[in-house]
C-alpha positions as CSV (number, residue, x, y, z in Angstrom):
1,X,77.0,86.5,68.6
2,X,80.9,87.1,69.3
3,X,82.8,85.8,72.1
4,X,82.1,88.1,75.3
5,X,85.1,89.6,76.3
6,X,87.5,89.6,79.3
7,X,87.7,92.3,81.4
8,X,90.5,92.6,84.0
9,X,92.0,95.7,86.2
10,X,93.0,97.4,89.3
11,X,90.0,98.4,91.8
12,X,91.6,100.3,95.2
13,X,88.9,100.3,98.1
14,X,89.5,103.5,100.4
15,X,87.5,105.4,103.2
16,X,87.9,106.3,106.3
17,X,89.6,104.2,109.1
18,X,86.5,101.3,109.9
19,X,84.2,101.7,107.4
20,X,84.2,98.1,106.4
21,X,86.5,97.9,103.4
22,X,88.3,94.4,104.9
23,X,84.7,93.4,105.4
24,X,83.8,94.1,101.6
25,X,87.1,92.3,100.7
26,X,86.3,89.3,102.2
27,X,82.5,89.1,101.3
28,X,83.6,89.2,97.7
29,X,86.6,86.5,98.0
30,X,84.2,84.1,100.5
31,X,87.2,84.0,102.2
32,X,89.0,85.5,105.4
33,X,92.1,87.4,103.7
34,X,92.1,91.3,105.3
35,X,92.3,91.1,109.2
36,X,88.6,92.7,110.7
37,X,88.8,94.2,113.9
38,X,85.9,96.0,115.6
39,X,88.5,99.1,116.2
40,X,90.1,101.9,113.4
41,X,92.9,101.5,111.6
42,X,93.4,97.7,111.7
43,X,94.6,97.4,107.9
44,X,98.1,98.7,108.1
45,X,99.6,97.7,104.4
46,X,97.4,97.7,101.1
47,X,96.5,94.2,100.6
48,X,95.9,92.5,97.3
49,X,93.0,90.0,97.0
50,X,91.8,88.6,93.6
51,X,87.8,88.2,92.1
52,X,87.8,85.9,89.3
53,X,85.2,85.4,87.4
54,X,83.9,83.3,84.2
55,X,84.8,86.8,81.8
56,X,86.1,89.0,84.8
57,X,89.5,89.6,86.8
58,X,89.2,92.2,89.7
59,X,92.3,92.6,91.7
60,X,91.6,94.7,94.9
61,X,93.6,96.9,96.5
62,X,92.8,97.0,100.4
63,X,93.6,100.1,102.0
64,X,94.5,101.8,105.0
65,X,92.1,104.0,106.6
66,X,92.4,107.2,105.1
67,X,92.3,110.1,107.6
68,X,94.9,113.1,108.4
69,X,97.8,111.8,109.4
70,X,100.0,112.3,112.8
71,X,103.4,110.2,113.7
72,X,105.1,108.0,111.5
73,X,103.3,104.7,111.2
74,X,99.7,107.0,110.3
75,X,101.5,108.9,107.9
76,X,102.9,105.6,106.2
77,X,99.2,104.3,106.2
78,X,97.5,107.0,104.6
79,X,100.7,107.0,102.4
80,X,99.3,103.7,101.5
81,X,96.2,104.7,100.5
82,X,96.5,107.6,98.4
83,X,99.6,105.6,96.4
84,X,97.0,102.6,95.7
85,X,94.5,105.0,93.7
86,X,97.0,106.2,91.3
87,X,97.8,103.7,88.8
88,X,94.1,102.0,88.7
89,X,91.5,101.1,86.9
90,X,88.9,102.2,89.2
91,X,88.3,103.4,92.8
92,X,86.2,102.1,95.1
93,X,85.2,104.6,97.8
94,X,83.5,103.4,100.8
95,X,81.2,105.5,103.5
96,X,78.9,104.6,106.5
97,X,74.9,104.6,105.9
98,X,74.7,105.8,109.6
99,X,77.0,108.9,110.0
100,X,76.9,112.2,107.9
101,X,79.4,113.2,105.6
102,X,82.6,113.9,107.8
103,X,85.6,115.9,107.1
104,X,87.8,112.8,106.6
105,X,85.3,112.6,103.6
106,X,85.4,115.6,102.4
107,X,89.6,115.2,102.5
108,X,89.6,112.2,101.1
109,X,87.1,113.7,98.3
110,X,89.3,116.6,97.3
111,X,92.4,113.2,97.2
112,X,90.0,111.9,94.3
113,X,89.8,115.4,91.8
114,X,92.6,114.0,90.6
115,X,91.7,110.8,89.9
116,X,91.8,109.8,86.2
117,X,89.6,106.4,86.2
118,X,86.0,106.1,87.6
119,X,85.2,106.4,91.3
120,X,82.2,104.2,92.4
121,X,81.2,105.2,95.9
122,X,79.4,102.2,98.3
123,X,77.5,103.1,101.3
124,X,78.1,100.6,103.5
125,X,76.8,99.3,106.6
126,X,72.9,100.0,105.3
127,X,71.3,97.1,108.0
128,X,72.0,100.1,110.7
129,X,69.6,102.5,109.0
130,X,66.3,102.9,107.4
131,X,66.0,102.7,103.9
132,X,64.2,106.3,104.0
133,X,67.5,107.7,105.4
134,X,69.7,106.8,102.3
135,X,68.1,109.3,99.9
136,X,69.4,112.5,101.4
137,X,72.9,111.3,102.2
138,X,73.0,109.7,98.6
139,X,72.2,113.8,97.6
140,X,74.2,115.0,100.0
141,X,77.5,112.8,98.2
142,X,76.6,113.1,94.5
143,X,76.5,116.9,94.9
144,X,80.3,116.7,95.9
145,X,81.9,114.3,93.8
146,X,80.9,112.9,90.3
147,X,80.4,109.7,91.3
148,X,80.3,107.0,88.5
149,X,77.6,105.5,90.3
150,X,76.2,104.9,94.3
151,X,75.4,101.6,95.4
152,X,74.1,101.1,98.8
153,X,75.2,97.4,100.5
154,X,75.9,95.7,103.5
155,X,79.5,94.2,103.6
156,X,78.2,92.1,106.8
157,X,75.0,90.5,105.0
158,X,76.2,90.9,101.9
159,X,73.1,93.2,100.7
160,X,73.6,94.9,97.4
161,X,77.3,93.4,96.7
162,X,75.8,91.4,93.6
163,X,75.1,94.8,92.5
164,X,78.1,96.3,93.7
165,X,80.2,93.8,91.6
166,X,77.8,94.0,88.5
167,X,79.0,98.1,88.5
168,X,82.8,97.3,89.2
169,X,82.8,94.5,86.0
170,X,81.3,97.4,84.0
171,X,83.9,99.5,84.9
172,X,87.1,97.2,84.2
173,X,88.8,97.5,81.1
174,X,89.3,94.5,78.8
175,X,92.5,92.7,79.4
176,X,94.2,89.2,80.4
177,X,93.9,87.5,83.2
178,X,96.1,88.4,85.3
179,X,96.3,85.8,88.0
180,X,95.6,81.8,88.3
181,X,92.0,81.8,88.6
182,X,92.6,79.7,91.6
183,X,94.6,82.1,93.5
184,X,93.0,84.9,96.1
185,X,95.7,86.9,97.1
186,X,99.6,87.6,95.9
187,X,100.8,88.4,99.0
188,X,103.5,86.0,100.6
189,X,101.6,83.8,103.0
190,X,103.9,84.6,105.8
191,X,102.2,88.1,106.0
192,X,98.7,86.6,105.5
193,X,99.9,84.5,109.0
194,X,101.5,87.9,110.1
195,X,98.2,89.5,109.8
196,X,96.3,86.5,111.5
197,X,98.3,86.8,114.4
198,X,98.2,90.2,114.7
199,X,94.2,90.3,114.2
200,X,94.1,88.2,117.4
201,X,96.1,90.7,119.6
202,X,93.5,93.7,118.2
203,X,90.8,91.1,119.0
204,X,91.8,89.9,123.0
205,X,94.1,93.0,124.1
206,X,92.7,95.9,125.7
207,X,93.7,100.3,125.5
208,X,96.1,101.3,123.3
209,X,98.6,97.8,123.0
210,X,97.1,96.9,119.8
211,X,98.3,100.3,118.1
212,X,101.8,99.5,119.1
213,X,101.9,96.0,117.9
214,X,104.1,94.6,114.8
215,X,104.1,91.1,114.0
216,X,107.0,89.0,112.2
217,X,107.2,85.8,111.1
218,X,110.7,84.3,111.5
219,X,110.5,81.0,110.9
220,X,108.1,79.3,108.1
221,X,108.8,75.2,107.9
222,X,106.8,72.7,105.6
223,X,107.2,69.2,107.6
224,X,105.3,67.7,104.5
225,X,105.1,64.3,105.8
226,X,103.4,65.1,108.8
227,X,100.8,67.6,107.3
228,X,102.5,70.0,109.0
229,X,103.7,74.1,109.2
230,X,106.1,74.9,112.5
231,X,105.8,78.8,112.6
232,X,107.6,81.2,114.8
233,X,106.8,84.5,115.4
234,X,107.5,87.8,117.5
235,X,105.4,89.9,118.6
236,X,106.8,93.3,119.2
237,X,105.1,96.0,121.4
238,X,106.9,99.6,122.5
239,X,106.9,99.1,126.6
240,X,107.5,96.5,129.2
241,X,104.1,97.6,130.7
242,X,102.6,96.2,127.5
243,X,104.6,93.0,126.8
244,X,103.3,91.6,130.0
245,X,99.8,92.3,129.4
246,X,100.2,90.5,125.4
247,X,101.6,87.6,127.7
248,X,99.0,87.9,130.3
249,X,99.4,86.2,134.0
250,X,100.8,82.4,133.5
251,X,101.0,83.2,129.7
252,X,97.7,83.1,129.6
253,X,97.0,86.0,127.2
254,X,99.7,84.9,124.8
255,X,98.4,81.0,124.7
256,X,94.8,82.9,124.3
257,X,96.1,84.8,121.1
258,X,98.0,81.8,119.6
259,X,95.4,79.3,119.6
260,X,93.0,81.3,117.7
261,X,95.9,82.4,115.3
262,X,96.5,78.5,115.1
263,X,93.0,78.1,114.4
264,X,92.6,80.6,111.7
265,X,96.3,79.7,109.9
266,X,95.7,76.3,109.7
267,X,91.9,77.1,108.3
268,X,94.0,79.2,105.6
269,X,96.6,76.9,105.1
270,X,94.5,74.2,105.1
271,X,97.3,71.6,107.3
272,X,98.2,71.1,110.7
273,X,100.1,74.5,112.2
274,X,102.4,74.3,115.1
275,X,102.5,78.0,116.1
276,X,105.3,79.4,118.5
277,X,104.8,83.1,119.9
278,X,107.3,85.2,121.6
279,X,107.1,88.9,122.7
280,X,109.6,91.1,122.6
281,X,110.0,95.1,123.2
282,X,111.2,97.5,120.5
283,X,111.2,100.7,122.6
284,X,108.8,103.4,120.5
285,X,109.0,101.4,117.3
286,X,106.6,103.1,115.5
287,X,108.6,106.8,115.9
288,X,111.8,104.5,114.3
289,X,112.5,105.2,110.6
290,X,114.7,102.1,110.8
291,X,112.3,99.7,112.8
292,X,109.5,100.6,110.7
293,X,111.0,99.7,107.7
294,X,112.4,96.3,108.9
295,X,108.6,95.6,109.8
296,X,107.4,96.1,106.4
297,X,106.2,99.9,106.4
298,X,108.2,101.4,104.3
């Protein structure tokens, strides 16, 4: 018997805004890297997060919400997306068990004739159905695409990701390990805080603010003999109106969001995290060429 062989590669996971791909991305890394928020579009930049396995290397690309595009910041999103599926080893496309094929599917479909590696669709979110009901949405998709295969899961209780994982291996090619095997993500972990923070304000702020929210970090200091990480960060919003509601009356909003941010950041940095939030406002930021470059969307 020879030595099994390595495999390694590029997988992208697209769908529409808030079909779970942060939710997949996590369950496969047992770890909190892409921000999940109840509402769309919450994934803003593709982040990278790495599987390593005993003779496997799968580095993820977590997308934006694909969908058709209006203003700036959506166009950069879905910019995003379609850019991550063109230099990888695979795609991994990502629906809802419990709606019908929609057409932000059938866009993102005709995005993937051009595809030249294999596109392995997911059905997500199958503990909201019955099993029965899978069949003739599984038709339904197959007659559309050439799929390289249709795995049915549950990102939340992890149903059918052993298999889901099983056909993404079998799709890699064989190559080095890219990564320490010890490493989950490549980004800097200033954004992974960034993120945190700004998962927080999706989670506890109400209307439109969270759409019209950046997050930067400023200031990143190691204190190493006390354990600790003094992090300051602004919080940028488009209108006065919304500044005071991310503050809240007393602050109270602002010391609601920082706590859990602390809570999360020091769970992910694994030390103690002073955290230090201001708010400031960027008048219509995300219809700024120039501001949404400096934060981060080229």
């Amino acid at each position: 018997m020879g030595e099994k062989k390595f495999r390694s590669g590029f997988i992208s996971i697209i769908g529409r805004p808030n079909v779970g791909k942060s939710t997949l991305l996590n369950a496969f890394l047992g770890e909190k890297l892409s921000i999940v928020s109840p509402r769309p579009q919450t994934t803003r930049n593709v982040v990278r997060g790495i599987k390593t396995g005993e003779d496997y290397q799968i580095i993820f690309l977590d997308t934006p919400g694909m969908h058709r595009a209006k203003g700036m910041l959506n166009e950069f999103m879905v910019g995003e997306a379609l850019n991550s599926i063109k230099d990888t080893d695979g795609v991994l496309y990502m629906v809802e068990a419990h709606r019908p094929v929609m057409p932000d599917d059938r866009f993102i479909m005709e995005h993937l004739k051009v595809v030249n590696c294999p596109v392995v669709l997911a059905i997500n979110k199958i503990d909201l159905v019955k099993k029965h009901t899978l069949l003739p949405l599984i038709k339904e998709y197959s007659e559309i695409f050439p799929f390289r295969e249709i795995v049915p899961v549950s990102a939340l209780t992890a149903d059918g990701l052993e298999e889901l994982l099983e056909v993404l291996k079998g799709i890699l090619p064989e190559g080095p390990m890219y990564f320490p095997e010890e490493l989950l993500t490549d980004q800097p972990e200033r954004f992974i805080v960034s993120e945190i923070i700004r998962e927080k304000v999706f989670l506890f702020t109400r209307q439109e603010i969270p759409y019209s929210v950046a997050v930067q970090v400023e200031g990143f200091r190691e204190e190493k003999e006390k354990n600790l990480v003094v992090i300051n960060a602004v919080i940028s919003v488009e209108r006065d109106s919304q500044k005071a509601i991310v503050i809240g009356k007393g602050g109270s909003m602002l010391k609601k969001i920082g706590t859990s941010a602390r809570q999360d950041i020091e769970r992910f940095l694994g030390c103690r995290v002073y955290l230090e939030l201001f708010v400031r406002v960027e008048k219509n930021w995300t219809k700024n060429r120039r501001l949404l470059k400096e934060f981060g969307y080229r």
